[in-house]
Kinemage of the C-alpha trace (Angstrom):
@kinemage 1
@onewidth
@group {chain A} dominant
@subgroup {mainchain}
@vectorlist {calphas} color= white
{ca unk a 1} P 102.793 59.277 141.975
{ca unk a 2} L 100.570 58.595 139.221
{ca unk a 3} L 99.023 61.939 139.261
{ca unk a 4} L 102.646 62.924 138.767
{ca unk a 5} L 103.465 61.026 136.162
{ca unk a 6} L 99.852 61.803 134.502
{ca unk a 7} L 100.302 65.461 134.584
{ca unk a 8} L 103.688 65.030 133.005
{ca unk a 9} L 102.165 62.916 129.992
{ca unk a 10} L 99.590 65.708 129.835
{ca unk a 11} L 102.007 68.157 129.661
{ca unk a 12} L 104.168 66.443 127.106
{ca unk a 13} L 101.327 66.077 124.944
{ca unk a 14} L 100.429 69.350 124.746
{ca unk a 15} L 103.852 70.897 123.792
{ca unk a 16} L 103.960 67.984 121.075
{ca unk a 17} L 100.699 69.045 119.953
{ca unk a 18} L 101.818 72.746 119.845
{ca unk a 19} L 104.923 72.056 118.440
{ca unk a 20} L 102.955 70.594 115.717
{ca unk a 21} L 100.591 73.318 114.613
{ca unk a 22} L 101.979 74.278 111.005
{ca unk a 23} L 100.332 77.881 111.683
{ca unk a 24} L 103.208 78.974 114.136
{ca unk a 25} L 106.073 77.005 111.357
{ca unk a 26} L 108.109 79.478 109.565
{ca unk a 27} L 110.656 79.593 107.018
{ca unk a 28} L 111.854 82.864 107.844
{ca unk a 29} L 114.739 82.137 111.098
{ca unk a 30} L 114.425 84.542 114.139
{ca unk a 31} L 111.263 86.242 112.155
{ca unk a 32} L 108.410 88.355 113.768
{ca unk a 33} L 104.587 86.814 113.316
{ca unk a 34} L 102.201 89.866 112.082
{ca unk a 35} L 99.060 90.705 110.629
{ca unk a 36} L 98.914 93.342 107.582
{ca unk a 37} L 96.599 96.266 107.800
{ca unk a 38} L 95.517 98.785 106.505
{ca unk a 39} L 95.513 101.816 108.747
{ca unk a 40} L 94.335 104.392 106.534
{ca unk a 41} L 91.672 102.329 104.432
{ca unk a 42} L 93.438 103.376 101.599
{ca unk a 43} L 95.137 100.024 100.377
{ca unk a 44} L 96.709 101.386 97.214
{ca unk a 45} L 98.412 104.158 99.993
{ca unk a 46} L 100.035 101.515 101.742
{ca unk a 47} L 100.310 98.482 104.144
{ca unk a 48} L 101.621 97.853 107.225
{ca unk a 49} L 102.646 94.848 109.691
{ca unk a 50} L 100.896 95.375 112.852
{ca unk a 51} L 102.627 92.443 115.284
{ca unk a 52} L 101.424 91.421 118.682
{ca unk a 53} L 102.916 93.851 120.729
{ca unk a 54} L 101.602 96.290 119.133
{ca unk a 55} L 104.296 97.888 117.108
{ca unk a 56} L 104.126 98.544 113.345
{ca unk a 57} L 106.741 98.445 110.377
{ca unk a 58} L 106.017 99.826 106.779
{ca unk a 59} L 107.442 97.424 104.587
{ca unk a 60} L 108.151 98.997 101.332
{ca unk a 61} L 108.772 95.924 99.793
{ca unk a 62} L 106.125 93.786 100.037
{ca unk a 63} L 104.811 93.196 96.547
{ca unk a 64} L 108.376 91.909 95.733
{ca unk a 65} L 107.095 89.002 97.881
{ca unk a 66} L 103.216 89.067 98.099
{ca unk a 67} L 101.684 90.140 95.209
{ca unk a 68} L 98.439 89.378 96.229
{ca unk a 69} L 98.750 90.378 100.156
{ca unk a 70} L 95.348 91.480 101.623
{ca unk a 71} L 94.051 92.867 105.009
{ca unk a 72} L 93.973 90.576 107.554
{ca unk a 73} L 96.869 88.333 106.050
{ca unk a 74} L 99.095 86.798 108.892
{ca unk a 75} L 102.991 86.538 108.318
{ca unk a 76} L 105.940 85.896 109.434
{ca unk a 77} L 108.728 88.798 108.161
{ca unk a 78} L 112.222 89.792 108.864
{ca unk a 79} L 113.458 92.831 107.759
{ca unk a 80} L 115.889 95.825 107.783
{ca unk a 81} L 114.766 99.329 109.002
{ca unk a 82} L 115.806 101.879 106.379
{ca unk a 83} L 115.588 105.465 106.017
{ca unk a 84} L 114.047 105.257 102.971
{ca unk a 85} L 110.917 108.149 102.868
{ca unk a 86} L 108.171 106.422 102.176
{ca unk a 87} L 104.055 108.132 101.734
{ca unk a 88} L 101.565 107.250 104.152
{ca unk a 89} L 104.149 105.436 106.554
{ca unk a 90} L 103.127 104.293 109.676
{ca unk a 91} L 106.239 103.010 112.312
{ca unk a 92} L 109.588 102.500 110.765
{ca unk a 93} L 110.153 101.937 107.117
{ca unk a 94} L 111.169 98.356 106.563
{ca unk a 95} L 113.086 96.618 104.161
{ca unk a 96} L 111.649 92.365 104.415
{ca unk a 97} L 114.498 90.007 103.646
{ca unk a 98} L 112.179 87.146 104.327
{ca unk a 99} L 108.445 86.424 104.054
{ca unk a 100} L 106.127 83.984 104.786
C-alpha cells in the first residue's frame, strides 16, 4: 500500500512539475509548438515553421509579429492556410493569427 500511494505522489509531482514549465505555456489557444528554419539558407528568401511532426507552413506574415525572428527560434503559431503565392515556399502558405 505504501508503494501505492508513493508512486501516486511521484506521479502527481511530476505532472505538477510539467504543468509548470513556462516553456510549453502559450498565449496562443489550440496553437502548434514549432521551430523556424531556414531551408534554403537564404534568410532574406524566406522562413518557415518546421513543427514536430515534421510538417512545414510558410508563414507570410511573420515580421508583422517577429521582427527580429531568427533560426532556431521556437514558437507557438496559429494560423490560416491561404492561397496566397508566395517565393521560395516550402508546405502551405500560412496566414499566423497568433504568435508566441
Amino acid at each position: 500500500m505504501k508503494k501505492l500511494l508513493f508512486a501516486l505522489v511521484v506521479t502527481g509531482m511530476m505532472v505538477f512539475v510539467q504543468s509548470c514549465d513556462k516553456d510549453d505555456d502559450s498565449n496562443c489557444e489550440g496553437s502548434r509548438k514549432g521551430t523556424i528554419e531556414s531551408p534554403y539558407g537564404l534568410d532574406s528568401c524566406v522562413y518557415v515553421i518546421k513543427f514536430s511532426d515534421g510538417t512545414y507552413v510558410t508563414p507570410i506574415n511573420l515580421f508583422d509579429f517577429e521582427r527580429n525572428a531568427y533560426v532556431g527560434q521556437r514558437v507557438h503559431i496559429t494560423y490560416d492556410t491561404t492561397p496566397i503565392l508566395y517565393p521560395c515556399a516550402k508546405g502551405p502558405r500560412v496566414l499566423i493569427r497568433c504568435f508566441d
